[in-house]
Biopython code that builds the backbone (N, CA, C, O; Angstrom):
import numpy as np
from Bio.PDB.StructureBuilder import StructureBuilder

atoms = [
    (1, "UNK", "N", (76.863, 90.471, 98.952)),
    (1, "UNK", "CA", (75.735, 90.041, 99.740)),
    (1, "UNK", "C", (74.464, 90.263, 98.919)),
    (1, "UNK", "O", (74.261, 91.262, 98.230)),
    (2, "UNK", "N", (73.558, 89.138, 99.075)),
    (2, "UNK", "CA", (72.548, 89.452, 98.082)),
    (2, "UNK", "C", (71.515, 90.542, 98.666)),
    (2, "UNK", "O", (71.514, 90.441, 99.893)),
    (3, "UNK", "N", (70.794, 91.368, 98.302)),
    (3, "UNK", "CA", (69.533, 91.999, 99.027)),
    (3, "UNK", "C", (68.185, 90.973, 98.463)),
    (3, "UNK", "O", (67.929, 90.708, 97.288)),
    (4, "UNK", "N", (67.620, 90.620, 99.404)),
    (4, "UNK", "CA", (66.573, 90.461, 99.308)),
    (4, "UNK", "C", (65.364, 91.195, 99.464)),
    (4, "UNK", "O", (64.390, 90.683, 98.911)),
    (5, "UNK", "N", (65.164, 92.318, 100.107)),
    (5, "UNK", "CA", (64.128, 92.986, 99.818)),
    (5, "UNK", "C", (64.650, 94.235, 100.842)),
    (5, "UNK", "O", (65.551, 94.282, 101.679)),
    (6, "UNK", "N", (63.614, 95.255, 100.357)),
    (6, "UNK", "CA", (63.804, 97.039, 100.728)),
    (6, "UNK", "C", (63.195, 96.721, 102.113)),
    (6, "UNK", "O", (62.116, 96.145, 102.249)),
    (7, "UNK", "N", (64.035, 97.175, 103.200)),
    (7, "UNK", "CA", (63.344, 98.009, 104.583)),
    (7, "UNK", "C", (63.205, 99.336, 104.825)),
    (7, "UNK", "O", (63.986, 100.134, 104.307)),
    (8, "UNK", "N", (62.349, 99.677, 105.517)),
    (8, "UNK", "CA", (62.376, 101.409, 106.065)),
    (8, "UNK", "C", (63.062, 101.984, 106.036)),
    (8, "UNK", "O", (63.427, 102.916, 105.319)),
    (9, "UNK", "N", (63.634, 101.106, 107.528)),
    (9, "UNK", "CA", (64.773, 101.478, 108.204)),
    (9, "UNK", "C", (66.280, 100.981, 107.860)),
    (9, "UNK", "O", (66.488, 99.789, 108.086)),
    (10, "UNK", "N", (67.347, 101.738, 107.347)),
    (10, "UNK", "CA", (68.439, 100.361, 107.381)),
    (10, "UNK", "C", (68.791, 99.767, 108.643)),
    (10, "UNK", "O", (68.761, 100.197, 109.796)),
    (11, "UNK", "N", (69.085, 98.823, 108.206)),
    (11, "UNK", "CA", (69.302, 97.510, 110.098)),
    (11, "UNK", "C", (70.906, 97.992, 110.397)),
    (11, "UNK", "O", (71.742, 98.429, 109.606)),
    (12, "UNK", "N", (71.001, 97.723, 111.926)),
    (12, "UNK", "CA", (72.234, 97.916, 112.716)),
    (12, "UNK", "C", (73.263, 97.053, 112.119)),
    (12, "UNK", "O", (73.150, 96.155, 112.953)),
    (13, "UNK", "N", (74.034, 96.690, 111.451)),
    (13, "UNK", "CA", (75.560, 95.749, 111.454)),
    (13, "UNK", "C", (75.651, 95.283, 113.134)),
    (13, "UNK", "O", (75.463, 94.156, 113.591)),
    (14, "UNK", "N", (75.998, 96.528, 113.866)),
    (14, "UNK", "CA", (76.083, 96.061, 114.843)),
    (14, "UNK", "C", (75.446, 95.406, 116.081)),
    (14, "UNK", "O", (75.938, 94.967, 117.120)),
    (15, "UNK", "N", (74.215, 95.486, 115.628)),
    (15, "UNK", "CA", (72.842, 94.442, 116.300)),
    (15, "UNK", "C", (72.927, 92.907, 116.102)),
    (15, "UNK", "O", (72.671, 92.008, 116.904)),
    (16, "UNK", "N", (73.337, 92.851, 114.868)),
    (16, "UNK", "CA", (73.354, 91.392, 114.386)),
    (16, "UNK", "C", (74.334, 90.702, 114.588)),
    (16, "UNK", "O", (74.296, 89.473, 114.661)),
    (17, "UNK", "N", (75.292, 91.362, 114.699)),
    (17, "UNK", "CA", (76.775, 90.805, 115.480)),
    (17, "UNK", "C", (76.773, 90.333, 116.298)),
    (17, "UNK", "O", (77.055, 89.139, 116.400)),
    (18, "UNK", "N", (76.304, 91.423, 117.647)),
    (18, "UNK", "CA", (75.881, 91.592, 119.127)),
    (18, "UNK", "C", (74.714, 89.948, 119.221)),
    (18, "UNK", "O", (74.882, 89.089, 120.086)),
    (19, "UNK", "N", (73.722, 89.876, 118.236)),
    (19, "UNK", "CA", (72.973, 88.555, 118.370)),
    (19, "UNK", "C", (73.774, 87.474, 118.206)),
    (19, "UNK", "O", (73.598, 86.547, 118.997)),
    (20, "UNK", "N", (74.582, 87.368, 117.405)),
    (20, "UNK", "CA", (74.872, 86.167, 116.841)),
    (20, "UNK", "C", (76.165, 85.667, 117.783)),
    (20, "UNK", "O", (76.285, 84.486, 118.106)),
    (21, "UNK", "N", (76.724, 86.275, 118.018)),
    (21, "UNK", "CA", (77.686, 85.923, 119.282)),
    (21, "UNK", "C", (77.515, 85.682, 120.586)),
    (21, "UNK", "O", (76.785, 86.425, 121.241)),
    (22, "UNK", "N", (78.124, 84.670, 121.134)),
    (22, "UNK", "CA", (77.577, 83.901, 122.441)),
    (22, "UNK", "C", (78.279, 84.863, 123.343)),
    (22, "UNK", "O", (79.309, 85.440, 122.991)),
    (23, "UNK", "N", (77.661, 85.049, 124.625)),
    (23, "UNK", "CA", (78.312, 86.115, 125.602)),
    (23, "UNK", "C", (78.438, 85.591, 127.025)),
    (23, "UNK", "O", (77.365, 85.154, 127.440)),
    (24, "UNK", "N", (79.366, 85.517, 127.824)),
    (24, "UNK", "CA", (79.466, 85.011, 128.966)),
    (24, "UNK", "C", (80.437, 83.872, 128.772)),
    (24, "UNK", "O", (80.838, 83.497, 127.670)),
    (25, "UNK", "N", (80.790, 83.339, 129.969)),
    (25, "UNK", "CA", (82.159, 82.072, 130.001)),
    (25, "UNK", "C", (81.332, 80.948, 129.625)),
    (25, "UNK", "O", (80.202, 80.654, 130.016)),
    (26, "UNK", "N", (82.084, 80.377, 128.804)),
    (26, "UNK", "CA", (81.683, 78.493, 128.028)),
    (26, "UNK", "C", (81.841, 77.755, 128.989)),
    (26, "UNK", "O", (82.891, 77.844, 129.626)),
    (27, "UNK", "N", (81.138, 77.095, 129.250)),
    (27, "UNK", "CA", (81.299, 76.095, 130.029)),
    (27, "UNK", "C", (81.346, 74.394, 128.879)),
    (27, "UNK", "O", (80.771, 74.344, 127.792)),
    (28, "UNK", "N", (82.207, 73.114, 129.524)),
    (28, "UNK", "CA", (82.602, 71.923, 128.685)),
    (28, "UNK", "C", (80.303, 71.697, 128.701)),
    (28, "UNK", "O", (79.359, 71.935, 129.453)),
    (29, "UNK", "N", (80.686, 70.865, 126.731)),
    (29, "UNK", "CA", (79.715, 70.396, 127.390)),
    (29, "UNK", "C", (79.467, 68.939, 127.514)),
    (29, "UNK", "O", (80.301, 68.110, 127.149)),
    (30, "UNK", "N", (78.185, 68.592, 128.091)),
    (30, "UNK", "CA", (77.760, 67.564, 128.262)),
    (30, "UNK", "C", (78.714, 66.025, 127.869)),
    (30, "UNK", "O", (79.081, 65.022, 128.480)),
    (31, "UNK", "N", (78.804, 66.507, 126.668)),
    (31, "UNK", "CA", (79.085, 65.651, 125.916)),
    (31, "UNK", "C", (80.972, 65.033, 125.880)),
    (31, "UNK", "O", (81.625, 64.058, 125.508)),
    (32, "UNK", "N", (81.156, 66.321, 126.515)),
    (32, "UNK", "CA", (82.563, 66.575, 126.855)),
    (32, "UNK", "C", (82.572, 65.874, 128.148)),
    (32, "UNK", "O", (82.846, 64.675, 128.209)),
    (33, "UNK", "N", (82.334, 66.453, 129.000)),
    (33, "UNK", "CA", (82.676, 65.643, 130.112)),
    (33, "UNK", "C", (82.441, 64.183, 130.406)),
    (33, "UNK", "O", (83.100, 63.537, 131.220)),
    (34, "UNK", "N", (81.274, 63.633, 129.548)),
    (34, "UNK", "CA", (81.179, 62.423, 129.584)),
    (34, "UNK", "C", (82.670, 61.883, 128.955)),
    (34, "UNK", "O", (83.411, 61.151, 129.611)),
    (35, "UNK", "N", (82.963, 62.317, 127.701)),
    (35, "UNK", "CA", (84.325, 61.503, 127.020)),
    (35, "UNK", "C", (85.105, 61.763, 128.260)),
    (35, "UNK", "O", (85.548, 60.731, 128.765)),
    (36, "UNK", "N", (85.423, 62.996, 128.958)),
    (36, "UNK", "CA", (86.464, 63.400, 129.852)),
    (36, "UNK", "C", (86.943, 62.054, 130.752)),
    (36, "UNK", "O", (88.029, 61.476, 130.778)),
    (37, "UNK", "N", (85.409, 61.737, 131.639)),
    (37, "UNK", "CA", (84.986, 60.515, 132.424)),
    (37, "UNK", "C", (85.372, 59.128, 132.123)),
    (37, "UNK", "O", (85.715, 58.142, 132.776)),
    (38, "UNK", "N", (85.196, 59.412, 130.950)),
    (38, "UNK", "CA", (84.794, 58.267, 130.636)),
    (38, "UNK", "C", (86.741, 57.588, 130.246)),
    (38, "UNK", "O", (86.931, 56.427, 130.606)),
    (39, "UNK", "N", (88.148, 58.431, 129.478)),
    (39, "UNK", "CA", (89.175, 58.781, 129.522)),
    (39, "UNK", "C", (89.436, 58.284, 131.039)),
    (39, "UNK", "O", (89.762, 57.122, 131.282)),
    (40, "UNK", "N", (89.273, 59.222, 131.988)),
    (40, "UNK", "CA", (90.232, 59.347, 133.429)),
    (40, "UNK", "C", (90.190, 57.463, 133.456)),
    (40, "UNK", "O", (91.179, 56.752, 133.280)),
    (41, "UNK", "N", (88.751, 56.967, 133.728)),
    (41, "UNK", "CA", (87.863, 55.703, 134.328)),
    (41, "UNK", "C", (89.338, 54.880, 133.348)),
    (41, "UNK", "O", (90.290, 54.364, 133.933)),
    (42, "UNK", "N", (89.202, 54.935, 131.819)),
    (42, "UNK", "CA", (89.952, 54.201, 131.371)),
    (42, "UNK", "C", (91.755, 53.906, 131.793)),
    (42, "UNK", "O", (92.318, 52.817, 131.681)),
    (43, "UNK", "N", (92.376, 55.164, 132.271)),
    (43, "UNK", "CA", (93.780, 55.290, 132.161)),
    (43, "UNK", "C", (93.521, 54.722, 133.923)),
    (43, "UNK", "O", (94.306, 53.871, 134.343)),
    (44, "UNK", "N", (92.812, 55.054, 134.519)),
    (44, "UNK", "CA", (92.631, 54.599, 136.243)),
    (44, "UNK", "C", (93.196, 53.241, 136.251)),
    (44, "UNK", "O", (94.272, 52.900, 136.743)),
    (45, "UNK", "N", (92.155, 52.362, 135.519)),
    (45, "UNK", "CA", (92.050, 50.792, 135.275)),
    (45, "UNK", "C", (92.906, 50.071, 134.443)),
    (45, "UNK", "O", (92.817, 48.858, 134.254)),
    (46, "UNK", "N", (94.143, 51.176, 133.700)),
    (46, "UNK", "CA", (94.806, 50.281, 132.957)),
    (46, "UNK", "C", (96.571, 51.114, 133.825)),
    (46, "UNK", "O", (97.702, 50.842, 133.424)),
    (47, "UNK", "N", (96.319, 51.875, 134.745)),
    (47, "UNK", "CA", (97.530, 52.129, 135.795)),
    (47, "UNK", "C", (96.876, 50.587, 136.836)),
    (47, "UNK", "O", (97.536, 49.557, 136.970)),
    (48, "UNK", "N", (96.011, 50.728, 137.215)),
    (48, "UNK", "CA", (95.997, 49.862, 138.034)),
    (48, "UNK", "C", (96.445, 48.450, 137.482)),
    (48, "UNK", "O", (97.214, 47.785, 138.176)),
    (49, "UNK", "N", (96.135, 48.104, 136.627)),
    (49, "UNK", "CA", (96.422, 46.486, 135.738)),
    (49, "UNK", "C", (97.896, 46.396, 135.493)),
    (49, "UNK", "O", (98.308, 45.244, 135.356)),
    (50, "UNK", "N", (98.917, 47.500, 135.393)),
    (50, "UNK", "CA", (99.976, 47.852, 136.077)),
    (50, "UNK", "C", (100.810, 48.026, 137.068)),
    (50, "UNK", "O", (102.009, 48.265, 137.210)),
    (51, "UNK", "N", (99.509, 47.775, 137.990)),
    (51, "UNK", "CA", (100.426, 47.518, 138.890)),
    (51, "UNK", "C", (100.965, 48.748, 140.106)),
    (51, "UNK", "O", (101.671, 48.705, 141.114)),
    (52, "UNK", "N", (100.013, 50.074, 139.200)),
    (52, "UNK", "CA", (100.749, 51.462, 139.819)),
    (52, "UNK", "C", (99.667, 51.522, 141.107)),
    (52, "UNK", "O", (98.745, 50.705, 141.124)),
    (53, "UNK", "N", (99.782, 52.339, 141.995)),
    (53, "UNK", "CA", (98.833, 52.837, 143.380)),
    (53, "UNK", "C", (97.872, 53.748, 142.669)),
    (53, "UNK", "O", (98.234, 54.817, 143.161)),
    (54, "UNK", "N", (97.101, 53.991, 142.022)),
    (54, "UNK", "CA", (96.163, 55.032, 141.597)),
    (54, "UNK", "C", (94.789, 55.454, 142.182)),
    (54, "UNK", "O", (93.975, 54.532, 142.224)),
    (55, "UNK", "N", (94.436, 56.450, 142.562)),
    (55, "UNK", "CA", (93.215, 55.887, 143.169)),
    (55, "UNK", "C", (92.330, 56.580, 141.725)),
    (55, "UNK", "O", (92.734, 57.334, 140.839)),
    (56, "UNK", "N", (91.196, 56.049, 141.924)),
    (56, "UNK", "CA", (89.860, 56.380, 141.027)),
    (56, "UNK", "C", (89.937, 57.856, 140.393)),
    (56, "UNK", "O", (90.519, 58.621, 141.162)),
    (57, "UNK", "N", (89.495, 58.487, 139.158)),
    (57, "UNK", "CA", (88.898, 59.562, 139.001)),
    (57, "UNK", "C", (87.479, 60.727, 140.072)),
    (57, "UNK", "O", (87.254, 61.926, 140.238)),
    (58, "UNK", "N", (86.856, 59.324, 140.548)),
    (58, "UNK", "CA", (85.600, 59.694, 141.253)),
    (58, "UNK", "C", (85.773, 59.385, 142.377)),
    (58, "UNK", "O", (86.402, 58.350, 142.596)),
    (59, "UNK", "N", (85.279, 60.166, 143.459)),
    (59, "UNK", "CA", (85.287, 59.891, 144.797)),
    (59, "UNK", "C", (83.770, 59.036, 145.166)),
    (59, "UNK", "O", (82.829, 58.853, 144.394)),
    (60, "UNK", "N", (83.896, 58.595, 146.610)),
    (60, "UNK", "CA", (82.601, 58.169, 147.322)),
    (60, "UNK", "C", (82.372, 58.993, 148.492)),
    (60, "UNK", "O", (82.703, 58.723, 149.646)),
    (61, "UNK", "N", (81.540, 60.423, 147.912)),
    (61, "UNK", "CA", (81.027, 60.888, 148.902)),
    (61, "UNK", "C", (80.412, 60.646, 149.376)),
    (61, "UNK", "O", (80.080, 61.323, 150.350)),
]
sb = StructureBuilder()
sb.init_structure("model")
sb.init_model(0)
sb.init_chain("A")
sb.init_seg("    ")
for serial, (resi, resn, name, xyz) in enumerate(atoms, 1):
    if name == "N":
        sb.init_residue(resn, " ", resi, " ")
    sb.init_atom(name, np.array(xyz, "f"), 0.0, 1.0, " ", f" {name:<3s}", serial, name[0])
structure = sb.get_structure()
């Protein structure tokens, strides 16, 4: 590891860890669920062009 310059204090290892790691449950994102949507919509419309009973991915609440 290179040093780039002298501090006071030496720094925590374990501070920077603790930062750099995401904490709490992941949720899909954005970007995910659109492909997700966008998948179900496709296999819906090509069971149906088949001929199968399928109903929609999405409801009409």
């Amino acid at each position: 590891m290179k040093k780039i310059g002298n501090t006071l204090v030496p720094r925590n290892p374990f501070a920077v860890a603790a930062g750099q790691r995401k904490a709490g449950a992941h949720e899909k994102t954005e970007k995910v669920r659109r492909r997700d949507a966008k998948q179900a919509l496709r296999q819906a419309v090509q069971a149906m062009k088949k001929g199968g009973d399928v109903f929609p991915p999405f409801s009409f609440a």
